[in-house]
N, C-alpha and C positions, 0 to 999 in steps of 0.2 A: 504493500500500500504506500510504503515511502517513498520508494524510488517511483510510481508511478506521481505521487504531486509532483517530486522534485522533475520528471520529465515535462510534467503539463506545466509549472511554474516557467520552466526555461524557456516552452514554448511560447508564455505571453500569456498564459493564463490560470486559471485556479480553479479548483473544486470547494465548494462549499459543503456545509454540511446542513441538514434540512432544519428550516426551524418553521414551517408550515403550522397550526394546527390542524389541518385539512388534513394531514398526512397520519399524523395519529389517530384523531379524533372521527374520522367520517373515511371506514372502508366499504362504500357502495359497492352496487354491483358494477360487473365488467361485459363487452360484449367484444370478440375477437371475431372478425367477419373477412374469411377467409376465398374468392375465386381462382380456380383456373379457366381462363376463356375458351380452351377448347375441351374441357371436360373431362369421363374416363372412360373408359370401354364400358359400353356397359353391360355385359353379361355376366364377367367377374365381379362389378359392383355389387348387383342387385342379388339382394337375396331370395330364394326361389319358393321362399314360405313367407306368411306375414306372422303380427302376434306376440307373445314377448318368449316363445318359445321356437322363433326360427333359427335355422340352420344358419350358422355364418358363411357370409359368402368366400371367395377367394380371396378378394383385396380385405374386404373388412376380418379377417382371421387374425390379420396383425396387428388387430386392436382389442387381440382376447381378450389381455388382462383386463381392459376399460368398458367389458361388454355389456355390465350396468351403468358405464358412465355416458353411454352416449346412445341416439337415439337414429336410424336408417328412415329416408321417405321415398317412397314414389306413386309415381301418380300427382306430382308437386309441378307446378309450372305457372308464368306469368300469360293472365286470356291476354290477346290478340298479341302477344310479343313475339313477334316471326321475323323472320326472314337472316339465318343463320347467324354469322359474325357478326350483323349490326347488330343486335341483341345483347352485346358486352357491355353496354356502358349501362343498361337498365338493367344487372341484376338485382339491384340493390334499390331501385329505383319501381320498378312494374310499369315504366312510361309506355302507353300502347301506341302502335302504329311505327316502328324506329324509321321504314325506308321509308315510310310515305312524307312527299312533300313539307315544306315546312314543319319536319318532326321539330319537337322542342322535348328535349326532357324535364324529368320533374324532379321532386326532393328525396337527395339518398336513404337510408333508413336510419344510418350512423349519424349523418346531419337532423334529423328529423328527432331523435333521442336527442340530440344534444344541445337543440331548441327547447324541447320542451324541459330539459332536466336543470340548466342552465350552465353556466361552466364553474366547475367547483374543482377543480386542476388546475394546472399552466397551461394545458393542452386542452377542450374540449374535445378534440379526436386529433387521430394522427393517421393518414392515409399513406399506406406504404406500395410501394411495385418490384416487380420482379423481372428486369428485362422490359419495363416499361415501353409503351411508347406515349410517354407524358401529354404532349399538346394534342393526342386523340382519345386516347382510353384514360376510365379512373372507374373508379368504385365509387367515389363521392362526389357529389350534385348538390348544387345551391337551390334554394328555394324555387330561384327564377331558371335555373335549368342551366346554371353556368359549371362546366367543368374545372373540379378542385384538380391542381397538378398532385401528383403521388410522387413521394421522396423516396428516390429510388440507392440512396448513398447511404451505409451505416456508419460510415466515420461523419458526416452531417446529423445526422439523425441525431448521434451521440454526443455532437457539440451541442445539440440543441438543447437536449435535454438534461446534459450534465457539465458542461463546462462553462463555468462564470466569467464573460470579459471583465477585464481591466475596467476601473472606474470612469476612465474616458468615452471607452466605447461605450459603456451603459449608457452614459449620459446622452452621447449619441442617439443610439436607438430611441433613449425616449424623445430626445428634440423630433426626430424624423416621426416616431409617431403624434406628437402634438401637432405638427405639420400637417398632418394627414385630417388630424379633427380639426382642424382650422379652414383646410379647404370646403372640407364637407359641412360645418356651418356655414360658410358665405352661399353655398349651394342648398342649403334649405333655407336661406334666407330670399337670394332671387324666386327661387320654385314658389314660396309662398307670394309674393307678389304676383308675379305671373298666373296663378291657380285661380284668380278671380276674376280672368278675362275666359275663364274656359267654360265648353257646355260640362252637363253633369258626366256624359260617359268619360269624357277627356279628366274629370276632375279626380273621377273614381279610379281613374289609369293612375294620375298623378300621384294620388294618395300612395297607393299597394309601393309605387316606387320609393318617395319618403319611407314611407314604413321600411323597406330595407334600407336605406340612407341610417335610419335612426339604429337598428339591429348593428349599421358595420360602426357607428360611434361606439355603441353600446362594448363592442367586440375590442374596440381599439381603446377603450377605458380600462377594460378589464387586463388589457396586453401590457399596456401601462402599470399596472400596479403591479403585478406578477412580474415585470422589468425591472422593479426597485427589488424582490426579495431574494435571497441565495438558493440557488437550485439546490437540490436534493446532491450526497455524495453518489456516486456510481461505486457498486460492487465488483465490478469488474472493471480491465481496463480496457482502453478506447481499441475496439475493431480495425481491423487489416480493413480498406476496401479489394472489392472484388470487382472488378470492370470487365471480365473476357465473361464473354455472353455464352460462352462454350460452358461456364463453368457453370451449369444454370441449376442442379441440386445443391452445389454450395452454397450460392445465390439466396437462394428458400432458404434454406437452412438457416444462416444468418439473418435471412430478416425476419423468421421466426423467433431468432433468438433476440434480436431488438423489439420484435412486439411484444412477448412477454417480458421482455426487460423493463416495459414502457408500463405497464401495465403493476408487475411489481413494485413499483418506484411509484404506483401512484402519479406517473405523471400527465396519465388521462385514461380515462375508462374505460375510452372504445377506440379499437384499431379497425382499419381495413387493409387487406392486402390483394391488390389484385397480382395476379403470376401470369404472365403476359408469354402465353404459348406459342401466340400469333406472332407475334415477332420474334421470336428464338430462333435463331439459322441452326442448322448441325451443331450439337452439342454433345458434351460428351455423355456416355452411359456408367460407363466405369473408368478408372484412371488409364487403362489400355486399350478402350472401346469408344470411338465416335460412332453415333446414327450416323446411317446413309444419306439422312436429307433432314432438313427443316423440318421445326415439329409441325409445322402446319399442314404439307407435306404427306407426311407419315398420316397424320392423323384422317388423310383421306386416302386411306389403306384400300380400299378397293378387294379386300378379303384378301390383300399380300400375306403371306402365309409370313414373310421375313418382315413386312412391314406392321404386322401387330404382334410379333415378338418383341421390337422394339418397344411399342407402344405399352404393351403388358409390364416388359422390363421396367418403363417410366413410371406408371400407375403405381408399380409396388412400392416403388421408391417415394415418390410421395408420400405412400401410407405409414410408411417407416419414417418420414419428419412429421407426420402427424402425432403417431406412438410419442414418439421425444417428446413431442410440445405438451401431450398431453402426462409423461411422466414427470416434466418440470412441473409442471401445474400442480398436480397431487401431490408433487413431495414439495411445494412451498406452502409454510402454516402461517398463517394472518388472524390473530387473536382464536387459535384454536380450531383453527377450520381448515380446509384444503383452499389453496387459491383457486381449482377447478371448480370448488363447488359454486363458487363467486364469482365464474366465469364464463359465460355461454362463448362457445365456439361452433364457428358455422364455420362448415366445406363444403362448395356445391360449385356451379357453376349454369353459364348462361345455355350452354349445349347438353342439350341431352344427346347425340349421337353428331357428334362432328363431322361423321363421314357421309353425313346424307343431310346436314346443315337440320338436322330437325330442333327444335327449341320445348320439344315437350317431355314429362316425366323425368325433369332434372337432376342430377345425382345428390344429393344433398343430406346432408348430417350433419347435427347437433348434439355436440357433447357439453359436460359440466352447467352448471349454472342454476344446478339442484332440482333439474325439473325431474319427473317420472319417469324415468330412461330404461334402458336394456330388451327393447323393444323392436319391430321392425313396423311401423305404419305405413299401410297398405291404398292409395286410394286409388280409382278408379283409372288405367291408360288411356281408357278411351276417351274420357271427359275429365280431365284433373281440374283438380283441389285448385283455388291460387296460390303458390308462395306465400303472398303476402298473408294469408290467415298466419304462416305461423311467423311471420316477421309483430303480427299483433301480440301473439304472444311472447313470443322475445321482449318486446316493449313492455309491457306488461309485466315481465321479471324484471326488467332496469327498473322500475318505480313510476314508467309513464301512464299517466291516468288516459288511456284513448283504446276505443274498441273499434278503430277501423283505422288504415292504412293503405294508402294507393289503391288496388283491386281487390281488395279483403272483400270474405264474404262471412267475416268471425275471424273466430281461432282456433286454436285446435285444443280442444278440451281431452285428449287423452294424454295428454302433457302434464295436467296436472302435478303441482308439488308431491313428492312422495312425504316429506317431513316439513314441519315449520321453516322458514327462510332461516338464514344463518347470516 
Protein backbone atom coordinates (compact mmCIF):
# COMPACT_ATOMS: atom_id res chain seq x y z
CA UNK A 1 0.00 0.00 0.00
CA UNK A 2 3.13 2.24 0.49
CA UNK A 3 4.81 2.13 -2.33
CA UNK A 4 1.64 2.30 -4.27
CA UNK A 5 0.85 6.29 -2.70
CA UNK A 6 4.52 6.81 -2.99
CA UNK A 7 4.11 5.87 -6.88
CA UNK A 8 0.71 7.83 -7.29
CA UNK A 9 2.34 10.85 -5.03
CA UNK A 10 5.30 11.11 -7.76
CA UNK A 11 2.88 10.98 -10.35
CA UNK A 12 1.06 14.30 -9.26
CA UNK A 13 -1.38 12.87 -7.28
CA UNK A 14 -3.00 11.35 -4.01
CA UNK A 15 -5.31 8.89 -2.68
CA UNK A 16 -7.52 9.89 -0.02
CA UNK A 17 -9.16 8.18 2.38
CA UNK A 18 -13.03 8.01 2.55
CA UNK A 19 -14.76 10.33 4.99
CA UNK A 20 -18.34 10.16 3.19
CA UNK A 21 -21.00 9.33 5.43
CA UNK A 22 -22.92 7.92 2.58
CA UNK A 23 -20.22 5.22 2.53
CA UNK A 24 -20.81 3.86 5.96
CA UNK A 25 -24.13 4.88 6.78
CA UNK A 26 -26.55 4.08 3.47
CA UNK A 27 -25.59 0.51 1.66
CA UNK A 28 -28.40 0.55 -0.90
CA UNK A 29 -29.12 -1.74 -3.37
CA UNK A 30 -26.93 -2.34 -6.49
CA UNK A 31 -27.84 -3.06 -10.12
CA UNK A 32 -24.92 -4.54 -12.59
CA UNK A 33 -26.41 -4.41 -16.08
CA UNK A 34 -24.42 -6.46 -18.14
CA UNK A 35 -24.82 -6.86 -22.64
CA UNK A 36 -23.25 -8.69 -25.35
CA UNK A 37 -24.64 -7.30 -28.70
CA UNK A 38 -24.41 -10.32 -30.53
CA UNK A 39 -25.69 -12.70 -27.88
CA UNK A 40 -25.14 -16.79 -27.21
CA UNK A 41 -25.85 -19.69 -29.13
CA UNK A 42 -28.78 -20.50 -28.10
CA UNK A 43 -29.31 -24.16 -27.74
CA UNK A 44 -26.59 -24.59 -25.19
CA UNK A 45 -28.05 -21.44 -23.38
CA UNK A 46 -31.46 -22.46 -22.90
CA UNK A 47 -32.48 -24.98 -20.66
CA UNK A 48 -34.78 -27.79 -22.10
CA UNK A 49 -37.03 -27.97 -18.85
CA UNK A 50 -38.73 -24.96 -17.03
CA UNK A 51 -39.56 -24.76 -13.11
CA UNK A 52 -37.05 -24.44 -10.38
CA UNK A 53 -36.27 -28.15 -10.85
CA UNK A 54 -34.71 -27.96 -14.46
CA UNK A 55 -31.96 -29.44 -15.88
CA UNK A 56 -28.97 -27.02 -16.39
CA UNK A 57 -28.13 -26.20 -19.56
CA UNK A 58 -24.43 -26.58 -21.13
CA UNK A 59 -23.33 -22.97 -20.80
CA UNK A 60 -25.21 -22.32 -17.47
CA UNK A 61 -23.53 -25.71 -15.72
CA UNK A 62 -20.60 -23.22 -14.84
CA UNK A 63 -22.74 -21.54 -12.76
CA UNK A 64 -23.58 -24.79 -10.53
CA UNK A 65 -22.24 -23.48 -7.57
CA UNK A 66 -24.70 -20.17 -7.96
CA UNK A 67 -27.72 -22.37 -9.05
CA UNK A 68 -29.90 -20.73 -6.29
CA UNK A 69 -28.38 -17.40 -6.84
CA UNK A 70 -29.54 -16.75 -10.17
CA UNK A 71 -32.44 -16.94 -12.07
CA UNK A 72 -32.65 -18.37 -16.57
CA UNK A 73 -35.67 -16.44 -18.87
CA UNK A 74 -37.05 -17.10 -22.04
CA UNK A 75 -39.71 -16.23 -23.95
CA UNK A 76 -38.34 -12.49 -22.76
CA UNK A 77 -38.12 -9.92 -25.45
CA UNK A 78 -38.64 -6.20 -26.35
CA UNK A 79 -42.65 -5.84 -28.76
CA UNK A 80 -41.83 -4.23 -31.81
CA UNK A 81 -37.85 -4.12 -31.28
CA UNK A 82 -36.79 -5.64 -34.66
CA UNK A 83 -34.63 -5.45 -37.12
CA UNK A 84 -31.21 -7.35 -35.86
CA UNK A 85 -28.08 -5.16 -34.99
CA UNK A 86 -30.08 -1.97 -34.77
CA UNK A 87 -31.68 -3.27 -31.71
CA UNK A 88 -28.32 -2.80 -29.56
CA UNK A 89 -28.78 0.41 -28.24
CA UNK A 90 -32.59 -0.36 -26.84
CA UNK A 91 -31.63 -3.06 -24.64
CA UNK A 92 -31.84 -1.33 -21.80
CA UNK A 93 -34.04 1.07 -23.38
CA UNK A 94 -37.46 -1.05 -25.09
CA UNK A 95 -37.52 2.07 -27.76
CA UNK A 96 -39.80 0.57 -30.50
CA UNK A 97 -39.51 0.96 -34.13
CA UNK A 98 -35.18 1.27 -34.14
CA UNK A 99 -34.85 1.25 -38.30
CA UNK A 100 -37.85 3.10 -38.81
CA UNK A 101 -37.57 6.66 -39.84
CA UNK A 102 -36.90 9.34 -37.57
CA UNK A 103 -36.38 6.54 -34.65
CA UNK A 104 -35.46 8.58 -31.45
CA UNK A 105 -34.78 6.56 -28.51
CA UNK A 106 -35.82 6.66 -25.17
CA UNK A 107 -34.62 6.42 -21.36
CA UNK A 108 -32.18 3.71 -20.36
CA UNK A 109 -33.21 1.67 -17.25
CA UNK A 110 -29.92 2.57 -15.28
CA UNK A 111 -30.77 6.30 -16.05
CA UNK A 112 -34.26 5.89 -15.30
CA UNK A 113 -33.31 4.33 -11.57
CA UNK A 114 -31.04 6.98 -11.06
CA UNK A 115 -33.70 9.64 -11.76
CA UNK A 116 -35.84 8.53 -9.62
CA UNK A 117 -33.45 7.31 -6.65
CA UNK A 118 -31.43 10.50 -6.84
CA UNK A 119 -27.62 10.53 -6.71
CA UNK A 120 -26.50 9.55 -3.35
CA UNK A 121 -22.73 8.47 -4.71
CA UNK A 122 -20.13 10.40 -6.70
CA UNK A 123 -21.30 8.47 -9.44
CA UNK A 124 -25.16 8.15 -10.08
CA UNK A 125 -24.18 5.39 -12.60
CA UNK A 126 -21.14 4.52 -14.46
CA UNK A 127 -21.46 3.09 -18.07
CA UNK A 128 -18.71 0.92 -19.09
CA UNK A 129 -17.72 -0.84 -22.96
CA UNK A 130 -15.91 -3.44 -24.01
CA UNK A 131 -14.38 -2.84 -27.51
CA UNK A 132 -16.72 -0.17 -27.73
CA UNK A 133 -17.72 1.65 -30.50
CA UNK A 134 -18.41 4.83 -28.24
CA UNK A 135 -20.02 7.63 -30.66
CA UNK A 136 -22.69 4.73 -31.95
CA UNK A 137 -23.44 2.03 -29.21
CA UNK A 138 -24.08 2.57 -25.35
CA UNK A 139 -26.27 0.81 -22.85
CA UNK A 140 -27.38 4.38 -21.45
CA UNK A 141 -29.91 6.95 -22.92
CA UNK A 142 -30.90 10.33 -21.66
CA UNK A 143 -34.39 11.00 -21.03
CA UNK A 144 -34.50 12.81 -24.48
CA UNK A 145 -32.95 9.82 -26.22
CA UNK A 146 -29.25 11.40 -26.20
CA UNK A 147 -26.42 8.60 -26.29
CA UNK A 148 -24.25 8.55 -22.85
CA UNK A 149 -20.50 7.61 -24.37
CA UNK A 150 -19.27 4.38 -22.21
CA UNK A 151 -15.62 4.55 -20.74
CA UNK A 152 -14.01 2.11 -22.33
CA UNK A 153 -10.30 2.61 -20.23
CA UNK A 154 -9.68 1.14 -16.61
CA UNK A 155 -6.80 3.18 -15.83
CA UNK A 156 -9.40 6.22 -16.59
CA UNK A 157 -12.09 4.61 -14.85
CA UNK A 158 -9.76 4.39 -11.81
CA UNK A 159 -8.56 7.81 -11.88
CA UNK A 160 -11.85 8.65 -11.67
CA UNK A 161 -12.92 7.14 -9.09
CA UNK A 162 -9.85 6.93 -6.95
CA UNK A 163 -7.27 9.32 -7.56
CA UNK A 164 -7.58 12.96 -5.99
CA UNK A 165 -5.88 15.82 -8.10
CA UNK A 166 -3.76 18.35 -6.60
CA UNK A 167 -5.52 21.24 -5.04
CA UNK A 168 -5.08 23.33 -8.32
CA UNK A 169 -6.73 21.05 -10.45
CA UNK A 170 -9.65 20.78 -8.09
CA UNK A 171 -10.14 24.09 -8.01
CA UNK A 172 -10.02 23.86 -11.74
CA UNK A 173 -12.70 21.53 -12.30
CA UNK A 174 -14.81 23.32 -10.07
CA UNK A 175 -14.36 26.85 -11.88
CA UNK A 176 -15.07 24.90 -15.27
CA UNK A 177 -18.09 23.52 -13.66
CA UNK A 178 -19.44 26.95 -12.24
CA UNK A 179 -18.97 27.96 -15.94
CA UNK A 180 -21.09 25.58 -17.07
CA UNK A 181 -24.12 26.66 -14.49
CA UNK A 182 -23.59 30.08 -15.41
CA UNK A 183 -24.18 29.49 -19.16
CA UNK A 184 -27.08 27.41 -18.41
CA UNK A 185 -28.72 30.23 -16.22
CA UNK A 186 -28.31 33.03 -18.81
CA UNK A 187 -30.04 30.36 -21.12
CA UNK A 188 -33.03 29.95 -18.91
CA UNK A 189 -33.06 33.36 -18.42
CA UNK A 190 -33.49 34.35 -22.41
CA UNK A 191 -35.98 30.90 -22.84
CA UNK A 192 -38.10 32.58 -20.23
CA UNK A 193 -38.48 35.79 -22.01
CA UNK A 194 -38.94 34.37 -25.23
CA UNK A 195 -41.67 31.53 -23.86
CA UNK A 196 -44.21 34.34 -23.91
CA UNK A 197 -44.29 35.04 -27.53
CA UNK A 198 -45.11 31.34 -28.02
CA UNK A 199 -48.44 29.24 -28.82
CA UNK A 200 -49.38 26.60 -26.11
CA UNK A 201 -47.80 23.48 -28.07
CA UNK A 202 -44.53 25.41 -28.61
CA UNK A 203 -44.66 26.60 -24.82
CA UNK A 204 -45.39 22.84 -23.72
CA UNK A 205 -42.06 21.86 -26.03
CA UNK A 206 -40.21 24.63 -24.35
CA UNK A 207 -41.11 23.72 -20.96
CA UNK A 208 -40.13 19.53 -21.06
CA UNK A 209 -36.63 21.37 -22.57
CA UNK A 210 -36.11 23.61 -19.39
CA UNK A 211 -37.11 20.91 -17.25
CA UNK A 212 -33.95 19.06 -18.53
CA UNK A 213 -31.82 22.50 -18.46
CA UNK A 214 -32.83 22.49 -14.77
CA UNK A 215 -32.07 18.39 -14.14
CA UNK A 216 -28.22 19.18 -15.84
CA UNK A 217 -27.99 22.39 -13.17
CA UNK A 218 -29.28 20.10 -10.66
CA UNK A 219 -26.51 17.24 -11.94
CA UNK A 220 -23.72 19.82 -12.03
CA UNK A 221 -24.53 21.02 -8.31
CA UNK A 222 -24.22 17.89 -7.13
CA UNK A 223 -20.61 17.39 -9.21
CA UNK A 224 -19.65 20.29 -7.57
CA UNK A 225 -19.97 19.33 -4.07
CA UNK A 226 -18.64 15.72 -4.44
CA UNK A 227 -15.47 17.98 -6.33
CA UNK A 228 -14.74 19.40 -2.98
CA UNK A 229 -14.65 15.83 -0.87
CA UNK A 230 -11.75 13.16 -0.96
CA UNK A 231 -12.57 10.11 -2.89
CA UNK A 232 -12.62 6.89 -1.39
CA UNK A 233 -8.89 4.91 -0.96
CA UNK A 234 -8.79 2.19 -3.61
CA UNK A 235 -7.94 -1.59 -2.42
CA UNK A 236 -6.15 -2.31 -5.18
CA UNK A 237 -3.73 -0.62 -7.34
CA UNK A 238 -4.31 1.38 -10.49
CA UNK A 239 -4.97 -1.21 -13.71
CA UNK A 240 -2.49 -2.11 -16.69
CA UNK A 241 -4.66 -0.61 -19.78
CA UNK A 242 -5.50 -3.01 -22.37
CA UNK A 243 -6.00 -1.50 -25.88
CA UNK A 244 -5.21 -4.68 -28.42
CA UNK A 245 -8.88 -5.49 -29.38
CA UNK A 246 -7.53 -9.11 -29.99
CA UNK A 247 -7.39 -9.38 -26.31
CA UNK A 248 -11.01 -9.18 -25.89
CA UNK A 249 -11.64 -11.94 -22.60
CA UNK A 250 -9.08 -9.99 -20.92
CA UNK A 251 -10.87 -6.88 -21.83
CA UNK A 252 -14.28 -8.22 -19.96
CA UNK A 253 -12.56 -9.48 -17.51
CA UNK A 254 -11.04 -6.25 -16.37
CA UNK A 255 -13.82 -4.35 -16.78
CA UNK A 256 -15.62 -6.78 -14.79
CA UNK A 257 -13.35 -6.25 -12.25
CA UNK A 258 -13.75 -2.24 -12.26
CA UNK A 259 -17.47 -2.61 -12.10
CA UNK A 260 -17.59 -4.55 -9.15
CA UNK A 261 -14.67 -2.50 -7.96
CA UNK A 262 -17.05 0.43 -8.49
CA UNK A 263 -19.69 -0.95 -6.94
CA UNK A 264 -17.62 -2.05 -3.68
CA UNK A 265 -16.21 1.28 -3.00
CA UNK A 266 -19.64 2.54 -3.18
CA UNK A 267 -18.96 4.80 -5.75
CA UNK A 268 -22.28 4.36 -7.45
CA UNK A 269 -25.00 1.79 -7.48
CA UNK A 270 -25.52 0.99 -10.86
CA UNK A 271 -23.15 -0.06 -13.69
CA UNK A 272 -23.67 -0.82 -17.39
CA UNK A 273 -21.55 -2.75 -19.43
CA UNK A 274 -22.11 -3.02 -22.88
CA UNK A 275 -19.28 -5.81 -24.66
CA UNK A 276 -19.36 -4.64 -28.19
CA UNK A 277 -19.03 -8.10 -30.30
CA UNK A 278 -19.98 -6.09 -33.33
CA UNK A 279 -16.91 -4.44 -33.49
CA UNK A 280 -14.27 -7.10 -32.26
CA UNK A 281 -12.16 -8.18 -35.51
CA UNK A 282 -10.33 -11.75 -34.97
CA UNK A 283 -9.55 -12.17 -31.56
CA UNK A 284 -7.83 -14.37 -29.60
CA UNK A 285 -9.47 -17.65 -28.16
CA UNK A 286 -6.63 -18.81 -26.12
CA UNK A 287 -3.16 -17.52 -25.79
CA UNK A 288 -2.07 -19.82 -28.88
CA UNK A 289 -5.58 -19.67 -30.78
CA UNK A 290 -6.85 -16.73 -32.86
CA UNK A 291 -10.64 -17.12 -34.49
CA UNK A 292 -10.76 -17.28 -38.13
CA UNK A 293 -12.70 -14.01 -38.43
CA UNK A 294 -14.41 -11.37 -36.79
CA UNK A 295 -16.90 -12.03 -34.09
CA UNK A 296 -19.56 -10.64 -36.05
CA UNK A 297 -18.43 -12.97 -38.70
CA UNK A 298 -18.54 -16.01 -36.82
CA UNK A 299 -21.52 -15.23 -35.33
CA UNK A 300 -23.35 -15.79 -38.69
CA UNK A 301 -22.04 -19.29 -38.73
CA UNK A 302 -24.38 -20.40 -41.28
CA UNK A 303 -24.35 -24.19 -39.33
CA UNK A 304 -20.17 -23.94 -39.94
CA UNK A 305 -19.40 -26.88 -38.15
CA UNK A 306 -15.79 -24.97 -37.24
CA UNK A 307 -17.57 -21.76 -37.11
CA UNK A 308 -19.79 -22.45 -33.95
CA UNK A 309 -16.99 -24.33 -32.21
CA UNK A 310 -15.48 -21.19 -32.03
CA UNK A 311 -18.40 -19.43 -31.04
CA UNK A 312 -19.30 -22.35 -28.29
CA UNK A 313 -15.54 -21.83 -27.23
CA UNK A 314 -16.42 -17.90 -26.74
CA UNK A 315 -19.87 -18.54 -24.95
CA UNK A 316 -18.05 -20.60 -22.20
CA UNK A 317 -15.71 -18.26 -21.78
CA UNK A 318 -17.95 -15.71 -20.99
CA UNK A 319 -19.63 -17.84 -18.44
CA UNK A 320 -16.54 -18.42 -16.67
CA UNK A 321 -16.04 -14.37 -16.18
CA UNK A 322 -19.48 -14.58 -15.20
CA UNK A 323 -18.63 -17.41 -12.27
CA UNK A 324 -15.78 -14.97 -11.01
CA UNK A 325 -17.87 -12.00 -10.98
CA UNK A 326 -20.36 -13.70 -9.25
CA UNK A 327 -17.70 -15.59 -6.63
CA UNK A 328 -16.33 -11.83 -5.85
CA UNK A 329 -19.78 -10.81 -5.02
CA UNK A 330 -20.54 -13.78 -2.54
CA UNK A 331 -17.21 -13.71 -0.91
CA UNK A 332 -17.41 -9.78 -0.40
CA UNK A 333 -19.46 -9.06 3.38
CA UNK A 334 -21.09 -5.48 3.79
CA UNK A 335 -22.57 -5.28 7.40
CA UNK A 336 -23.05 -9.16 7.38
CA UNK A 337 -24.44 -9.89 4.08
CA UNK A 338 -23.14 -11.18 0.75
CA UNK A 339 -22.48 -8.04 -1.63
CA UNK A 340 -24.47 -10.43 -4.22
CA UNK A 341 -27.37 -10.53 -2.23
CA UNK A 342 -27.39 -6.50 -2.74
CA UNK A 343 -26.66 -6.82 -6.02
CA UNK A 344 -28.84 -7.68 -9.07
CA UNK A 345 -26.90 -8.61 -12.12
CA UNK A 346 -28.23 -8.80 -15.56
CA UNK A 347 -26.62 -10.86 -18.65
CA UNK A 348 -28.67 -10.84 -21.63
CA UNK A 349 -28.51 -9.35 -24.78
CA UNK A 350 -30.37 -7.57 -27.73
CA UNK A 351 -30.18 -10.81 -30.09
CA UNK A 352 -31.79 -13.79 -29.50
CA UNK A 353 -30.05 -15.63 -32.45
CA UNK A 354 -27.40 -13.51 -34.36
CA UNK A 355 -27.38 -15.79 -37.01
CA UNK A 356 -30.66 -15.02 -38.44
CA UNK A 357 -30.69 -11.34 -36.90
CA UNK A 358 -33.82 -12.56 -34.85
CA UNK A 359 -34.53 -10.15 -31.60
CA UNK A 360 -36.89 -12.55 -29.85
CA UNK A 361 -36.68 -14.87 -26.78
CA UNK A 362 -33.55 -13.13 -25.50
CA UNK A 363 -30.86 -14.93 -23.44
CA UNK A 364 -31.08 -13.27 -20.26
CA UNK A 365 -30.33 -13.91 -16.47
CA UNK A 366 -30.47 -12.40 -13.32
CA UNK A 367 -28.57 -13.25 -10.41
CA UNK A 368 -28.11 -11.87 -6.78
CA UNK A 369 -30.09 -9.19 -5.49
CA UNK A 370 -32.02 -11.47 -3.05
CA UNK A 371 -34.94 -12.17 -5.36
CA UNK A 372 -36.40 -15.95 -5.48
CA UNK A 373 -33.99 -17.56 -7.74
CA UNK A 374 -32.72 -21.00 -8.68
CA UNK A 375 -35.33 -21.32 -11.08
CA UNK A 376 -35.74 -21.52 -14.87
CA UNK A 377 -38.84 -19.10 -16.16
CA UNK A 378 -40.57 -20.35 -18.88
CA UNK A 379 -42.67 -17.82 -21.02
CA UNK A 380 -44.33 -18.38 -24.11
CA UNK A 381 -41.80 -18.20 -27.83
CA UNK A 382 -44.30 -17.73 -29.66
CA UNK A 383 -45.64 -14.45 -28.19
CA UNK A 384 -43.14 -13.28 -25.29
CA UNK A 385 -43.32 -11.69 -22.15
CA UNK A 386 -41.75 -7.99 -22.43
CA UNK A 387 -38.37 -7.41 -20.95
CA UNK A 388 -39.32 -4.77 -19.56
CA UNK A 389 -41.96 -6.44 -16.90
CA UNK A 390 -38.82 -7.80 -15.26
CA UNK A 391 -36.79 -4.55 -15.64
CA UNK A 392 -40.12 -3.39 -13.21
CA UNK A 393 -39.03 -5.58 -11.11
CA UNK A 394 -35.50 -4.91 -10.81
CA UNK A 395 -36.74 -1.32 -10.11
CA UNK A 396 -38.71 -2.38 -7.65
CA UNK A 397 -35.79 -4.19 -5.76
CA UNK A 398 -33.52 -0.70 -6.20
CA UNK A 399 -36.36 1.08 -3.95
CA UNK A 400 -38.19 2.76 -7.12
CA UNK A 401 -41.62 3.20 -6.31
CA UNK A 402 -43.11 2.74 -10.25
CA UNK A 403 -45.05 -0.37 -11.72
CA UNK A 404 -44.48 0.30 -15.35
CA UNK A 405 -41.42 0.91 -17.46
CA UNK A 406 -41.12 1.46 -21.34
CA UNK A 407 -43.27 -1.77 -22.63
CA UNK A 408 -44.07 -3.35 -19.32
CA UNK A 409 -47.09 -5.16 -19.13
CA UNK A 410 -46.22 -5.80 -14.88
CA UNK A 411 -43.77 -7.75 -13.54
CA UNK A 412 -42.81 -10.70 -12.99
CA UNK A 413 -44.32 -11.98 -9.65
CA UNK A 414 -42.42 -15.36 -9.58
CA UNK A 415 -39.55 -13.22 -8.57
CA UNK A 416 -40.72 -12.69 -5.48
CA UNK A 417 -38.24 -12.03 -2.22
CA UNK A 418 -37.53 -15.50 -0.92
CA UNK A 419 -36.58 -13.70 2.62
CA UNK A 420 -36.97 -10.14 4.05
CA UNK A 421 -34.60 -7.42 2.16
CA UNK A 422 -31.15 -7.34 3.63
Amino acid sequence: MKTRRRFLRAAGVALATPVLDCFAADTGRRMLLISNNLGVLPKPFFPQTAGRDYALSPYLAALSEFRNDFTVFSGLSHPAVEGGHSTENCFLTGARGPTKSGFRNSISLDQFAAEKLGQVTRFATLNLGVNIDKANRSLSWTRDGVLLPAEDSAPALFRKMFVQGEPDEVKRQLHRLEERGSILDTLLDDTKQYSRTLGHDDRARLDQYLTSVREVEQRLHIAGEWEKRPKPAAAVPPPADIQDKKLFFEKFDLMLSMARLALESDSTRIVTLMVDAFATPVFKLHPDQETTDGYHNLSHHGQSAEKLRQLDDADRQQMALLRKLLEGLAGTQERGHRLLDRTMVLYGSNMGDANTHDNTNLPILLAGGGFRHGQHIAFRRDNNTPLANLFVSMLQRMGVETDAFSSSAGRIDSLEQQSPPV
